[in-house]
C-alpha positions in Angstrom: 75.6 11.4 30.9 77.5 8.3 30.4 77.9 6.6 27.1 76.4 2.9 27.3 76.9 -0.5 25.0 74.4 -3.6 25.4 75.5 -6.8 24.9 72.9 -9.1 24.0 72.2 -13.2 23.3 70.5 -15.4 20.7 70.0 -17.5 23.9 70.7 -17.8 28.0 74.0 -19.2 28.6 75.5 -17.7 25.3 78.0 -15.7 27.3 76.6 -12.3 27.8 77.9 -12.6 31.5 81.6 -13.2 31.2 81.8 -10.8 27.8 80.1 -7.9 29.9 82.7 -9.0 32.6 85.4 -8.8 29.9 84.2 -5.5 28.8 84.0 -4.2 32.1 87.9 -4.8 32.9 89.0 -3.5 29.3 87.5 0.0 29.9 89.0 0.1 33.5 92.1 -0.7 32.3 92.0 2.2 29.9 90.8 4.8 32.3 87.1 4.8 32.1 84.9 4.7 35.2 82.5 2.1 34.2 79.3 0.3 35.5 77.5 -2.8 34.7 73.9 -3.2 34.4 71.0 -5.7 34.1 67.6 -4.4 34.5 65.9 -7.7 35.4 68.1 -10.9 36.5 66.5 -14.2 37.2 69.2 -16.2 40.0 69.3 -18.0 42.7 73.1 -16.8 43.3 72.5 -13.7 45.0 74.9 -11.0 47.2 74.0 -8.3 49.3 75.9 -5.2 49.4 77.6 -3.4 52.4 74.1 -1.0 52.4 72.3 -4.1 52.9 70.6 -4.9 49.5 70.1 -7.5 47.4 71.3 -7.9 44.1 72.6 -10.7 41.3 76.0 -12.3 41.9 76.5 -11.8 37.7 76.9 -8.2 38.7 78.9 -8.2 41.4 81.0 -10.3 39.7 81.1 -7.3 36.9 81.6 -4.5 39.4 85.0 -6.7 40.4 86.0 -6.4 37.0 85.4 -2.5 36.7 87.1 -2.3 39.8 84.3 -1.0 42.0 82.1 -1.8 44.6 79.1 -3.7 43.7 75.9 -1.4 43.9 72.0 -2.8 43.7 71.4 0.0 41.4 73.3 -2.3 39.3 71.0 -4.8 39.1 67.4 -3.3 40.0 65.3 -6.6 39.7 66.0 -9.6 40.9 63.8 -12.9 40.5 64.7 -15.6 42.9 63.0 -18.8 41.5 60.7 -20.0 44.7 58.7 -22.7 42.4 58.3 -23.7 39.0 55.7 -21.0 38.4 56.9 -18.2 40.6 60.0 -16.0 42.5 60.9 -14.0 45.2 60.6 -10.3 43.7 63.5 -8.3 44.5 63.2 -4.4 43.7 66.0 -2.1 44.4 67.5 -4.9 46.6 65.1 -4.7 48.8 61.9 -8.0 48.9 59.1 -6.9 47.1 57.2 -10.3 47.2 56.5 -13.8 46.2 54.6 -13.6 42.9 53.7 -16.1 40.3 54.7 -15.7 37.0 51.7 -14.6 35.6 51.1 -11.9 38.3 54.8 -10.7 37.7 54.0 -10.4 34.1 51.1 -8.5 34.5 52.4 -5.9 36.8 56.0 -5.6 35.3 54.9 -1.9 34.2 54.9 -0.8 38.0 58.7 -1.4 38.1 59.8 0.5 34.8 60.1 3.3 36.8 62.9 1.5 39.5 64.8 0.4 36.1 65.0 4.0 35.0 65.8 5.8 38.2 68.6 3.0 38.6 70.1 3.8 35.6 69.7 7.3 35.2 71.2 7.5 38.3 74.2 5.3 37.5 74.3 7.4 34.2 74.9 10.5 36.1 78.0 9.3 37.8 79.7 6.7 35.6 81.8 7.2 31.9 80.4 4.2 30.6 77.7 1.8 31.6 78.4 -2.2 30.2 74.7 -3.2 30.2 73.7 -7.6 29.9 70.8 -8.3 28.3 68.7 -11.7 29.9 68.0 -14.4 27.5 67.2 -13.6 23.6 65.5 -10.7 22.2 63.2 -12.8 19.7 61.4 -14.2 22.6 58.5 -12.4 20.7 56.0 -13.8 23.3 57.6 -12.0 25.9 58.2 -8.6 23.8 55.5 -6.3 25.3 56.5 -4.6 28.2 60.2 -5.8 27.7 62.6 -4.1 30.5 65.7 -6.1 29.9 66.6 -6.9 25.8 65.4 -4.5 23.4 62.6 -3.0 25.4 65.6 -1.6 27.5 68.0 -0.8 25.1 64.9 1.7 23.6 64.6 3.1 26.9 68.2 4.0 27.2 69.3 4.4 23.7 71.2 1.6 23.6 73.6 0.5 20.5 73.6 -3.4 21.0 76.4 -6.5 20.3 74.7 -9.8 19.4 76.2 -13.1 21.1 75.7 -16.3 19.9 76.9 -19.8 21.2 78.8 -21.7 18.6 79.6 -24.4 21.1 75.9 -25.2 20.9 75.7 -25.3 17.1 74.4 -23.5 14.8 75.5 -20.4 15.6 75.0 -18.8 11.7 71.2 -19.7 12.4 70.9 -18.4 15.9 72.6 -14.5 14.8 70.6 -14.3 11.8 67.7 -15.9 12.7 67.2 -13.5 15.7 67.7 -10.3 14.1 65.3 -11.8 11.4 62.2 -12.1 13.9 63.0 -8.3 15.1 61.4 -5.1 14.0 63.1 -2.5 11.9 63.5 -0.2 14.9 65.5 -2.8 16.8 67.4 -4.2 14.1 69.0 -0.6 13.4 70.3 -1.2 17.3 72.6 -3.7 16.3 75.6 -2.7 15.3 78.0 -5.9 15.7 77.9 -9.7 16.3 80.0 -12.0 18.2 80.4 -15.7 17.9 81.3 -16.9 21.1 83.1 -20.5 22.9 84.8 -20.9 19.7 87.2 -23.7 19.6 89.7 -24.3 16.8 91.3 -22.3 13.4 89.5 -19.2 12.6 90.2 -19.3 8.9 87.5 -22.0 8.6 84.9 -19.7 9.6 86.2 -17.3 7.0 83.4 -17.9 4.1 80.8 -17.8 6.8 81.4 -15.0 8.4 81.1 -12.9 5.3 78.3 -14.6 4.6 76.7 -13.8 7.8 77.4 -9.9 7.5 76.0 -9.8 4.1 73.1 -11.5 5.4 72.4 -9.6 8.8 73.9 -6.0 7.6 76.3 -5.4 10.7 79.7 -6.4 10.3 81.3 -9.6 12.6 82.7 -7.5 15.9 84.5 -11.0 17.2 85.4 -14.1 17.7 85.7 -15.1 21.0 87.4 -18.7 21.7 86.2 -20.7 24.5 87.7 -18.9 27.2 88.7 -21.4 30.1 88.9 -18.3 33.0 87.9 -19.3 37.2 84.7 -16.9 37.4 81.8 -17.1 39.6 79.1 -18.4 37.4 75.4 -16.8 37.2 73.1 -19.9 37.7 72.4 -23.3 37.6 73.8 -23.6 34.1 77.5 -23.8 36.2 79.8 -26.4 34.2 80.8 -27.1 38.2 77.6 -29.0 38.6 77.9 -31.5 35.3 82.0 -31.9 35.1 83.3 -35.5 36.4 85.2 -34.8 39.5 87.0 -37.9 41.2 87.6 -38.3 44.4 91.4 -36.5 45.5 93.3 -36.2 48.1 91.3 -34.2 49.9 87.1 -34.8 48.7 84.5 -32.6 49.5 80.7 -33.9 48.6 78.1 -30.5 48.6 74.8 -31.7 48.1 73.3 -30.7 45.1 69.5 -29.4 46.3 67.1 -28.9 43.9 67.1 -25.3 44.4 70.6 -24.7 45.5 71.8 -21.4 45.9 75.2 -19.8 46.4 76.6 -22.4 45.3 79.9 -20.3 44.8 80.3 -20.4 48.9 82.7 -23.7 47.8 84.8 -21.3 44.7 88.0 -21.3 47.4 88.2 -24.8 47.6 88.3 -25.3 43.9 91.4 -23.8 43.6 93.8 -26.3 44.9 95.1 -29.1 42.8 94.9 -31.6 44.9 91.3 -31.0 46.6 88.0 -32.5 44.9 84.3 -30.5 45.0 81.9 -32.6 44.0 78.2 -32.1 43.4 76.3 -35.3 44.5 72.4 -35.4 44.3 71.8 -39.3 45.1 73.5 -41.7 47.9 75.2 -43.5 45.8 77.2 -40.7 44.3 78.5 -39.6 47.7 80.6 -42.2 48.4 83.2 -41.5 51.7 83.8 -37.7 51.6 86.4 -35.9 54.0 83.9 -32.9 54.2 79.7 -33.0 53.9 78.8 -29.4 52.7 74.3 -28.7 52.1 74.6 -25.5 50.8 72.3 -22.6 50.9 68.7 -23.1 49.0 65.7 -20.9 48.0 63.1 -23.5 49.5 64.6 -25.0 52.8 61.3 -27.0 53.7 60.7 -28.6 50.2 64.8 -29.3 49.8 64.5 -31.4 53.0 61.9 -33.4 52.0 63.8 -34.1 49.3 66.9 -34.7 51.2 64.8 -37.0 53.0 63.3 -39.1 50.4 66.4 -39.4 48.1 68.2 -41.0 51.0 70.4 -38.6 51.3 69.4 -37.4 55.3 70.3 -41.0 55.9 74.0 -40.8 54.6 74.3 -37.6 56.0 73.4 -38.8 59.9 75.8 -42.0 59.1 78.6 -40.1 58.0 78.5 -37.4 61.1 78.1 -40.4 63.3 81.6 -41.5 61.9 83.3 -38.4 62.4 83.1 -37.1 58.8 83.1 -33.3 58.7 79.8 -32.1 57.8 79.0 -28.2 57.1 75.5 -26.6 56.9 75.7 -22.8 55.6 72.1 -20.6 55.4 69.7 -23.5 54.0 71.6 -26.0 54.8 72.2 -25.0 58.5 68.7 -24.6 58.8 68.1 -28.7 58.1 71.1 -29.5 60.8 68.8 -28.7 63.5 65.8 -30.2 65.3 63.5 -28.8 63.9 62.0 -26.0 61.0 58.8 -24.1 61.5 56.9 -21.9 59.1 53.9 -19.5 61.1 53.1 -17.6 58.7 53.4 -19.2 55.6 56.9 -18.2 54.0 57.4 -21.5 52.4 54.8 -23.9 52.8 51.0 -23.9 54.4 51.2 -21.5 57.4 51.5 -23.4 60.7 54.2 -26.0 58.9 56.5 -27.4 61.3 59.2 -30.3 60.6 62.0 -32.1 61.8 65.7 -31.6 60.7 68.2 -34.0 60.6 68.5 -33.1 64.8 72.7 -32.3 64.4 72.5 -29.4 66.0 70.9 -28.0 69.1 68.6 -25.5 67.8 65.4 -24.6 65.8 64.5 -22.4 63.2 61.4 -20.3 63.2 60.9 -18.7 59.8 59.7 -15.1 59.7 58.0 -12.6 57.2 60.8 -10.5 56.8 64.3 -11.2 55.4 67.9 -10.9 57.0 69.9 -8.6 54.3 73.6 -8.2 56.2 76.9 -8.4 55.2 79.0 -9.4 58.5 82.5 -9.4 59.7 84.3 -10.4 62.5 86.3 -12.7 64.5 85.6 -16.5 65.1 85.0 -17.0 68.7 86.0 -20.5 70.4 85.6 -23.2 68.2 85.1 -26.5 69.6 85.7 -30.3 67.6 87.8 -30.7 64.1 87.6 -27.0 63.4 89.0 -25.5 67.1 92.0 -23.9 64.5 89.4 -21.3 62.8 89.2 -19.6 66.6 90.3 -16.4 66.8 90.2 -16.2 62.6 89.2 -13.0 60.8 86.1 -14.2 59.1 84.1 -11.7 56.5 80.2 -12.8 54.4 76.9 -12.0 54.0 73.8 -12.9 55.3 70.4 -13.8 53.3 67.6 -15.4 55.0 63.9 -15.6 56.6 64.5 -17.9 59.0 65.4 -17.1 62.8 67.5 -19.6 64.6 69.1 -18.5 67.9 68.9 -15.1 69.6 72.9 -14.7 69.0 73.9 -15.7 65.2 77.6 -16.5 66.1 80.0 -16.8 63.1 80.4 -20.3 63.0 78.0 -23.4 65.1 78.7 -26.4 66.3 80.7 -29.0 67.7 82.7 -32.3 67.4 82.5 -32.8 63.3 79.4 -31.2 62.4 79.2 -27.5 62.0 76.7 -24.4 60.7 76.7 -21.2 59.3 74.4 -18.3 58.3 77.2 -16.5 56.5 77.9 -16.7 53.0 81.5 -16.2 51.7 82.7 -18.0 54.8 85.5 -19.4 53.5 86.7 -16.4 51.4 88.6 -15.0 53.9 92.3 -15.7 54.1 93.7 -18.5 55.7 89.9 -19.9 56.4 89.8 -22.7 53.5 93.5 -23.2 54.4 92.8 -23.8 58.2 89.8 -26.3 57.4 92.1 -28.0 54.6 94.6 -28.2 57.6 92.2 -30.0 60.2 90.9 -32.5 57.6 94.5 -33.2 56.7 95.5 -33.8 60.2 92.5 -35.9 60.7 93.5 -38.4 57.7 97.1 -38.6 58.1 98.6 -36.4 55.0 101.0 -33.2 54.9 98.6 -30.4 53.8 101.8 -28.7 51.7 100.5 -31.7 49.1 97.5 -29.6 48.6 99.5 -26.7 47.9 98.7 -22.6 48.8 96.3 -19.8 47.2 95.9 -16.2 47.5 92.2 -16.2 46.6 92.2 -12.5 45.8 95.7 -12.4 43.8 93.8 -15.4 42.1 90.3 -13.5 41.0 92.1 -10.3 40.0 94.4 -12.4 37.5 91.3 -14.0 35.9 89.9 -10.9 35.1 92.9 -9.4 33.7 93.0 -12.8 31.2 89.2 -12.2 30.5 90.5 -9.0 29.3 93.6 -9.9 27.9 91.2 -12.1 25.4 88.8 -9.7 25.1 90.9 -7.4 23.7 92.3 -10.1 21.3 89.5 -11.5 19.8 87.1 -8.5 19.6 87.6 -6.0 17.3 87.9 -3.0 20.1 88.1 -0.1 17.7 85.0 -0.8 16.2 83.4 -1.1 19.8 85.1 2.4 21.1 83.3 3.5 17.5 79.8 2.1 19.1 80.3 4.0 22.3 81.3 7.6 20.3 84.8 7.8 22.9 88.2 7.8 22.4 90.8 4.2 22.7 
């Protein structure tokens, strides 16, 4: 059975993602087979894996850094917000539902048993298992039933680490504060913090810190400095969506929809120095963009009403009428077309039909059950600005209700306006490069000024710096003590 550590947070967004990440590549590195785990995640950036389920991108992004292939025993919940009362219930990577939260509350017992098999199971052929924690254990209203802090680390006799922001302030308050409002059982779990996004000296900490393990009886396992590493992000809390990015050379506007998903389909574009990926939610933020991107979302009927009533439809339709490059992928390909229709109710009253932005010949008919594929392949002939993707290798995934053609090619479209099903489209090598290369030639400039990247030389070097830090700012030994194995 394999040996497990839990990394906890006073809050969400404290860093439990990137320092289970961190972890992760730190026990690969020194031989163990390890596995992530999160009983219960609540995101709208989701994957599916090459069995066809449905799991948290925050995992796969941890199964990267353990070197392994991502796995929906991994993550054996997932909650896709739908409203502001409910989600999309994902057991075992398979749909299990819409459900308010009230209703999910009540029944959470009926899925204990799906978090236990998954791990056990996991357990049985992994060294180690690196399990995240969601949100902050003193959320004592939500303590009964608990499957994912404290509740889980009981079930699987978990020693825990404690994160807490210090970016955020008061960081002293948020570690003690939190092991304060727990019960003696629990509090014997911890057995380290961590004060995490750290900026500055150290040494000025110094009279805290001992402070802080006098007060909370478990010694300081770390300080970890803000670490500035290019990782897929969980959620909506993404630094991408709130940094000030200028127009470049190259500028690429992606709508910012009020329930945006897979939002890291735009990651390879990031990359290059010279290339701009801005999040824009009103007209007058959008300005004149190269490239038009509406990205995936969890509501496709209620985003294009808002698309609609910000404006924002209106720039779009001007924009393709000018020749500007605009991209639809899952969601967002969806609005392109004539029209959306909803028979039985997936999104909106049963019987819903309305009008897209009319870009692209074709409807979409939305249907009770949900396309879970990954896909790969070759771009067939590609017509307009992007003719150079034809004949490109082309690899993604697949994640939707709605039915829009009998044949799902790759890649849709014609002239300057384009859509996709596929997720990850631009992953693949040379794709970004080729549509980099097109908008180039469209506006005149050598595309060398943009420069190159190896996106998977790229991903694999940010891990091993997550590690590299990891290993300098926690105090290792201390966690090889917590898990009983050898450094």
């Amino acid at each position: 059975m394999a040996k497990n550590i839990m990394i906890q947070g006073t809050m969400s967004n404290a860093g439990k993602t990137l320092l289970a990440a961190g972890l992760c590549r730190v026990l690969k590195q020194d031989g163990y087979k390890t596995a992530p785990f999160k009983s219960q995640n609540m995101a709208l950036n989701s994957f599916i894996t090459a069995s066809g389920g449905e799991m948290g991108r925050a995992q796969v992004v941890q199964a990267e850094a353990a070197g392994i292939p991502p796995d929906v025993r991994m993550n054996p919940i997932l909650l896709k917000p739908t409203t502001d009362m409910g989600s999309q219930v994902i057991v075992n990577g398979i749909v299990h539902g819409n459900m308010r939260a009230s209703e999910y509350y009540r029944r959470k017992p009926e899925f204990f048993p799906a978090v236990q098999a998954a791990y056990d199971s996991l357990a049985a052929t992994f060294d180690i298992i690196v399990i995240e924690g969601a949100g902050s254990p003193a959320e004592i209203n939500l303590k009964q039933d608990d499957i994912v802090n404290m509740g889980l680390a009981k079930m699987v006799d978990a020693p825990v680490l404690l994160v807490g922001d210090i970016d955020r302030g008061g960081v002293f308050a948020q570690l003690y504060g939190t092991i304060a409002l727990l019960d003696e059982e629990e509090k014997k779990r911890i057995k380290g913090v961590v004060i995490n996004k750290f900026r500055g000296d150290r040494s000025i900490l110094a009279p805290g810190l001992a402070q802080l393990e006098k007060l909370c009886g478990v010694p300081v396992a770390g300080v970890v400095p803000y670490l500035h590493v290019d990782i897929d992000d969980e959620d909506s809390l993404s630094e991408r969506f709130t940094r000030d990015a200028a127009a470049k050379l190259i500028d690429i506007a992606v709508i910012r929809l009020p329930r945006i998903s897979n939002f890291t389909d735009l990651g390879p574009f990031e990359r290059y120095e010279n290339v701009s990926v801005r999040y824009v939610e009103n007209t007058r933020g959008l300005g004149a963009p190269d490239m038009i991107v509406i990205p995936g979302t969890k509501s496709t009927i209620g985003d294009l009403k808002w698309l609609r009533q910000s404006g924002l439809e209106a720039a779009v339709k001007q924009a393709a009428s000018r020749g500007t490059l605009v991209v639809g992928i899952c969601g967002g390909y969806q609005m392109l077309g004539r029209s959306i229709t909803d028979p039985k109710g997936v999104e909106a009253e049963p019987g819903t039909k309305i009008a897209g932005l009319g870009l692209l010949d074709m409807d979409t008919v939305f249907h009770g059950e949900k396309v879970q594929s990954q896909a790969k392949g070759v771009f067939g002939a590609v017509e307009g600005l992007l003719a150079p993707l034809s004949g490109m290798a082309y690899e993604g995934y697949e994640i939707h209700m709605g039915r829009s053609q009998e044949t799902r090619p790759a890649l849709t479209g014609q002239d300057s306006v384009y859509g996709t099903y596929l997720h990850g489209v631009f992953d693949a090598p040379g794709v970004a490069d080729a549509v980099l290369a097109a908008l180039c030639g469209k506006k005149g400039v050598d595309p060398s000024q943009l420069g190159s990247f190896d996106p998977g030389a790229y991903r694999e070097r940010q891990y091993d710096l997550l590690a590299d830090a990891v290993r300098a700012n926690l105090d290792m030994e201390l966690v090889y003590r917590i898990l009983g194995v050898k450094n």
